[in-house]
Structure formats: C-alpha cells, structure tokens
Rosetta silent file (secondary structure, phi, psi, omega in degrees, C-alpha in Angstrom):
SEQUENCE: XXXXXXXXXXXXXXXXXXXXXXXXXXXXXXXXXXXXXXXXXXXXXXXXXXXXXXXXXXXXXXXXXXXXXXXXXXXXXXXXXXXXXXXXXXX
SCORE:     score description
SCORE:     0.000 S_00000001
   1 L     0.000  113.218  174.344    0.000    0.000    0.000 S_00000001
   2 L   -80.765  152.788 -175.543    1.607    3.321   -1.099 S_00000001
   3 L   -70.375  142.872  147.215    1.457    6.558    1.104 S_00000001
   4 L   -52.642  138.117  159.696   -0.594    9.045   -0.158 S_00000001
   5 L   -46.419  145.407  137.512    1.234   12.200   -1.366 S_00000001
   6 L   -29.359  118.830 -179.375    1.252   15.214    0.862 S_00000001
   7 L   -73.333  125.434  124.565   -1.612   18.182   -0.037 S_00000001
   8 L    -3.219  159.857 -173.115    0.384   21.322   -0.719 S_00000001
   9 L   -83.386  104.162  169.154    0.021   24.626    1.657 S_00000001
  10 H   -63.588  -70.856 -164.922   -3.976   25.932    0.262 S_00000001
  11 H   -44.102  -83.950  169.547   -2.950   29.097    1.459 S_00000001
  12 H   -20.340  -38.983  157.367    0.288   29.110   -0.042 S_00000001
  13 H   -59.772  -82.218 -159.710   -1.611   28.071   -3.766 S_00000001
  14 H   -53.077  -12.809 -174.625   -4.117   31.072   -2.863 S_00000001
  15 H  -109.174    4.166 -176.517   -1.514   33.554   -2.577 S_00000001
  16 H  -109.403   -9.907  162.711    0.615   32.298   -5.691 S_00000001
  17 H   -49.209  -61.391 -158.230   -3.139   32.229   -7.558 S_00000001
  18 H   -56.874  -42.122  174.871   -2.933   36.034   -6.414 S_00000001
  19 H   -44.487  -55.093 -164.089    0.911   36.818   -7.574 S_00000001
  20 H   -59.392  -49.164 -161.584    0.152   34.907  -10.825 S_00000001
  21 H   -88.863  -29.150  156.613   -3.076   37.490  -11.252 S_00000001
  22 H   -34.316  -78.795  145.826   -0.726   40.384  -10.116 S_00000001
  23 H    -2.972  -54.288 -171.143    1.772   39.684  -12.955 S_00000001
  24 H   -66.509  -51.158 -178.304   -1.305   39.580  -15.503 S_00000001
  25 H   -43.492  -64.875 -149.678   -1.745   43.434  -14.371 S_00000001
  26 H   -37.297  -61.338 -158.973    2.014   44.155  -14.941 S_00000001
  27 H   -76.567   13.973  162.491    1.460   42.964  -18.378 S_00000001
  28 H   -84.913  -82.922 -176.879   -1.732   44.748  -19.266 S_00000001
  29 H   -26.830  -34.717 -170.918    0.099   47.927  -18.056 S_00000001
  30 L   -92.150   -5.623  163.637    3.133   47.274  -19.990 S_00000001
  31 L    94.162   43.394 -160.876    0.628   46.839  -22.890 S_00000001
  32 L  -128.240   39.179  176.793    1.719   43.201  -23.587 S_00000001
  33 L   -80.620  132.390 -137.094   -2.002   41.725  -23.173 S_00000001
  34 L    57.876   25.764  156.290   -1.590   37.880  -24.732 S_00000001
  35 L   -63.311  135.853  179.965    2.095   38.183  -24.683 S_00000001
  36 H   -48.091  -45.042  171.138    3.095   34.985  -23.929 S_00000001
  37 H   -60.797  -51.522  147.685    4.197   35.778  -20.491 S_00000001
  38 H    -7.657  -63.246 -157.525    0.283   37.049  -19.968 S_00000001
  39 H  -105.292  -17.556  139.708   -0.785   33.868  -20.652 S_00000001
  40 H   -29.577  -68.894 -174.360    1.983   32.079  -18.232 S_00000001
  41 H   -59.255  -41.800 -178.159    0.782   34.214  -15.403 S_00000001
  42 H   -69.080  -33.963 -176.230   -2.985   32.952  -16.241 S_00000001
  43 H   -83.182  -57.478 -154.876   -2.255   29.453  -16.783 S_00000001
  44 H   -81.694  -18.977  168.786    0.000   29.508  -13.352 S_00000001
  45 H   -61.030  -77.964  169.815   -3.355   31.812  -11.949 S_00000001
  46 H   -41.515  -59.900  151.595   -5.713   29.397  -12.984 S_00000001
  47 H   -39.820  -59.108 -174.016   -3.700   26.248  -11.618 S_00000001
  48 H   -66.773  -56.467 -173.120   -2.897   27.380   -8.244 S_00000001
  49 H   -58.708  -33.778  166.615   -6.495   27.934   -7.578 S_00000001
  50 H   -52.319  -54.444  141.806   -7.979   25.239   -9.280 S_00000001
  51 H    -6.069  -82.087 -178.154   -5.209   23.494   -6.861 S_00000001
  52 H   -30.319  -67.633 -151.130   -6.451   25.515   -4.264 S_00000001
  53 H   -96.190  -40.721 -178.064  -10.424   24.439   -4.389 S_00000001
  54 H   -40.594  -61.030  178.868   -9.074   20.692   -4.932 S_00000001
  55 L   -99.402   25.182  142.774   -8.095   20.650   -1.656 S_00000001
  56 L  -112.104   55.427 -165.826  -10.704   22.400    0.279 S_00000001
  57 L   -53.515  132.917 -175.198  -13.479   20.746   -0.426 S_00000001
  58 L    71.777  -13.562  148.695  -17.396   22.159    0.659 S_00000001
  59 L   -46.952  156.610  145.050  -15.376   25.774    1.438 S_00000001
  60 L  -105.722  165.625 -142.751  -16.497   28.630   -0.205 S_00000001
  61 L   -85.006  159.029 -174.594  -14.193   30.514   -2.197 S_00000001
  62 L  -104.357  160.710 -157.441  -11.951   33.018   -0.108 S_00000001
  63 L   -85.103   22.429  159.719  -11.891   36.406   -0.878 S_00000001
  64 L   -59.369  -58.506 -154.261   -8.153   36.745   -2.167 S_00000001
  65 L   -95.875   17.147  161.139   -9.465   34.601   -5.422 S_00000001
  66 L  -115.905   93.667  166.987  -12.650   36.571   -6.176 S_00000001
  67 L  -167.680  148.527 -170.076  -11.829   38.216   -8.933 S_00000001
  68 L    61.050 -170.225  174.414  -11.518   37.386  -12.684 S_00000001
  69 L   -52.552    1.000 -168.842  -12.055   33.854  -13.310 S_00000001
  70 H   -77.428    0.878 -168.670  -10.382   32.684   -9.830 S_00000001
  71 H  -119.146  -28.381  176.596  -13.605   31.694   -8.289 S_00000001
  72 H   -88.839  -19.598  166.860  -14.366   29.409  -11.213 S_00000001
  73 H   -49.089  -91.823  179.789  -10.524   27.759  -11.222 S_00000001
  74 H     6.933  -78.600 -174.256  -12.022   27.170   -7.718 S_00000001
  75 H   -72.545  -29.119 -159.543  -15.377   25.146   -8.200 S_00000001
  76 H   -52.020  -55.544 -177.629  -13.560   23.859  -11.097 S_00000001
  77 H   -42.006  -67.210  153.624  -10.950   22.252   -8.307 S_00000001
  78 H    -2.503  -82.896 -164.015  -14.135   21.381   -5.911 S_00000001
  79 H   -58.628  -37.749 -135.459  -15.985   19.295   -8.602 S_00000001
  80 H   -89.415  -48.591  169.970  -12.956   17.676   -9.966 S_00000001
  81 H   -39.210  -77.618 -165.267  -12.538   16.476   -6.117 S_00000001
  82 H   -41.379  -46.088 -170.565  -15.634   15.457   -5.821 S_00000001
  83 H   -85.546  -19.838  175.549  -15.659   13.251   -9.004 S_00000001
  84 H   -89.312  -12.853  176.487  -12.313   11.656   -8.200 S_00000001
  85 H   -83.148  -30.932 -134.390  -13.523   11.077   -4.622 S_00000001
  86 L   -84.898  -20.376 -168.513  -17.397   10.420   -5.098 S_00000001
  87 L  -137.260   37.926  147.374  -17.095    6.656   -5.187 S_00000001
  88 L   -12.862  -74.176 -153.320  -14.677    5.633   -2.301 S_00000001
  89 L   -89.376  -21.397 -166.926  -17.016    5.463    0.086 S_00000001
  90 L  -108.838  140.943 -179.549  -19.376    2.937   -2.086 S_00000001
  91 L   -99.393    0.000    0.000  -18.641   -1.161   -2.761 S_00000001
C-alpha cells in the first residue's frame, strides 16, 4: 500500500493564484495583453487555484481569489474532487 502524497500549503496556492493574477496586471500595463508571459501568469493563476479548491473541499471561495475567473478555477478544483472522490465510500 503506497502513502498518499502530501496536499500542498492551500494558502500558499491562494496567494501564488494572487501573484500569478498580479503579474497579468504588470502585463496589461506594460501593454503586452496575450504576450506569452500574460498567458503564463494565467495558466499559473488558474492552476494554483484550481489546486487551491481541490483541496478544500465544501469551502467557499476566499476572498483573495474573487476576482476574474479565480472563483471558477475554484469550483472547477471542488468538482474535480468530488468526481475523483465520489465513489470511495461505495462497494
């Protein structure tokens, strides 16, 4: 029987969600929106939260990630739990 991995720091995800969505500003402001880097920061946005929502399951989302699309990364994380989880408990 193998050990389960260790779950990552949620908090630590939610504040590199936030960094990620920081970044995306820079690079509106620098005028470089869909610049490759943009869509780094979005992808790496989008992950951590998704991430994030994996492993808090039946939270609601905290208010660092609501804004932009970070509340749907979220449920996304949630459901995906849920469906990799849902049939455990049943023989």
């Amino acid at each position: 029987m193998s050990a389960r991995p260790a779950a990552p720091c949620v908090l630590e995800l939610i504040v590199n969600a936030r960094i990620a969505t920081f970044m995306m500003g820079v690079e509106i402001m620098l005028k470089r929106f869909g610049s490759k880097d943009f869509d780094r920061h979005r992808i790496d946005a989008w992950r951590c939260a998704e991430q994030a929502g994996y492993f808090s399951p039946g939270r609601s989302v905290p208010a660092m990630l609501r804004m932009y699309d970070l509340p749907d990364a979220w449920h996304h994380g949630q459901e995906r739990y849920a469906q990799e989880n849902s049939s455990q408990y049943f023989i």
